[in-house]
Legacy VTK file of the C-alpha trace (Angstrom):
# vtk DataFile Version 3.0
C-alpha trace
ASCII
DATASET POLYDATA
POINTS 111 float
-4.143 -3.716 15.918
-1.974 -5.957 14.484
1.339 -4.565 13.041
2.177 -5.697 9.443
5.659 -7.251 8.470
4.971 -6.655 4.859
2.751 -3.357 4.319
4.524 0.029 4.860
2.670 3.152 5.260
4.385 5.853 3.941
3.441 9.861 5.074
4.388 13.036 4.060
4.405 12.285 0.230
4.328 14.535 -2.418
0.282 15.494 -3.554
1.878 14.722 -7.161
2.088 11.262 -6.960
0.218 8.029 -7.735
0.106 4.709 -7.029
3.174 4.211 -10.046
5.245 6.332 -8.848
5.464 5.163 -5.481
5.660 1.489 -6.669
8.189 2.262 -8.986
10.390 4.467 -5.748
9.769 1.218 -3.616
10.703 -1.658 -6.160
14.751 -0.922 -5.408
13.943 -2.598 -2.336
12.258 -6.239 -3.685
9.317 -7.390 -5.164
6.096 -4.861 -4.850
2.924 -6.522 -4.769
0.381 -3.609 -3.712
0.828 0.353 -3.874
-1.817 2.624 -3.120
-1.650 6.530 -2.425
-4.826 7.642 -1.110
-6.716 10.435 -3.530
-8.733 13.512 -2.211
-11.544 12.589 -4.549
-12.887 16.534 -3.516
-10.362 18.185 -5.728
-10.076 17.958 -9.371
-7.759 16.920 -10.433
-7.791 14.153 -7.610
-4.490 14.891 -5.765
-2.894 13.026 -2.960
-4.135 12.896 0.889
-0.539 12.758 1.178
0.259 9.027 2.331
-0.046 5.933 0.881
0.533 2.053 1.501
3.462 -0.475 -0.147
3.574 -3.599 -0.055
6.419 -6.589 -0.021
5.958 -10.092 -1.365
8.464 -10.497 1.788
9.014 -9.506 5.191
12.814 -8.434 4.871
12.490 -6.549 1.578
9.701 -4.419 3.498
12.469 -4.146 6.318
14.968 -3.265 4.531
12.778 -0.476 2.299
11.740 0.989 5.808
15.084 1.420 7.730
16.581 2.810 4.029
13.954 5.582 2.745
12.436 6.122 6.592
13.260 9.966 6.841
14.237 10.505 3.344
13.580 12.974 0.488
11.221 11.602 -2.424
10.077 14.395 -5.229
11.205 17.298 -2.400
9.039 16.351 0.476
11.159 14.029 3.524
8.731 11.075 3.808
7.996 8.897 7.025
8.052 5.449 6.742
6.528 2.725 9.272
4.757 -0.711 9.259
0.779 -0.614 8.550
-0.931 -1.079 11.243
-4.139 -3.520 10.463
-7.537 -3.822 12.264
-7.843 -7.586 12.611
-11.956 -7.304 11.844
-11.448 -5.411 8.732
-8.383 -7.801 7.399
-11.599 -10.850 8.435
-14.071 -8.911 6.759
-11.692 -8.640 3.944
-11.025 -12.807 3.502
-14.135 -13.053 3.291
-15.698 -11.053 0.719
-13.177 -12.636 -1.262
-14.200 -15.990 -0.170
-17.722 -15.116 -1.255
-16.753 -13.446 -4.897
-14.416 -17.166 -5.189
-17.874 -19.225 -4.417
-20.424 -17.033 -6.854
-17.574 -17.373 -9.362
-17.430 -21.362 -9.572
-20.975 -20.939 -9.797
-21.039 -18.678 -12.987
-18.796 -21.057 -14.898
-20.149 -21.947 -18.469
-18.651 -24.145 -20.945
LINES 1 112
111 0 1 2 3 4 5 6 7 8 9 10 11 12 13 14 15 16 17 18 19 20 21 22 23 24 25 26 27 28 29 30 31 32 33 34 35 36 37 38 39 40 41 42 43 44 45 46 47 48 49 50 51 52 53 54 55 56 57 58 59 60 61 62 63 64 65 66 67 68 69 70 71 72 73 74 75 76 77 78 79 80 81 82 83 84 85 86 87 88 89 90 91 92 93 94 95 96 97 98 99 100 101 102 103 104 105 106 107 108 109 110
């Protein structure tokens, strides 16, 4: 596993929010470039599993979002805070299936 020094995982949230919301409670800390709370997709609604994922466009704004809202209240629920922890293969796998869609793309180009 490698341990990220941009992503935060963030537990314990509220089964209210959304991706939004939790951008918009990180983005006092720096520049957001990614938020994601992970949906239940069983209930309907879809409501939150409960945790989610932020992440920095740098390594100190992630620091400093971590060691201020680790522990804190957000929408009545004290949330944990901690650096992601990434599967190298997956983050691989990742690259490049992006890599791929980048190729088929420069193919499809009409003018």
């Amino acid at each position: 596993m490698i341990i990220s020094q941009t992503k935060l995982f963030v537990g314990w949230l509220n089964w209210k929010m959304r991706w939004n919301d939790l951008k918009t409670e990180f983005s006092k800390y720096g520049e957001v470039v990614f938020a994601r709370v992970n949906l239940d997709q069983s209930t309907k609604p879809p409501r939150s599993k409960g945790f989610g994922f932020v992440e920095f466009a740098n390594a100190d704004d992630a620091a400093k979002a971590k060691a201020e809202m680790d522990g804190q209240e957000l929408w009545g629920r004290p949330i944990k805070v901690d650096f992601a922890k990434e599967d190298p293969n997956r983050i691989s796998r990742a690259a490049e299936e992006k890599e791929v869609v980048k190729e088929e793309d420069e193919d499809d180009v009409t003018f």
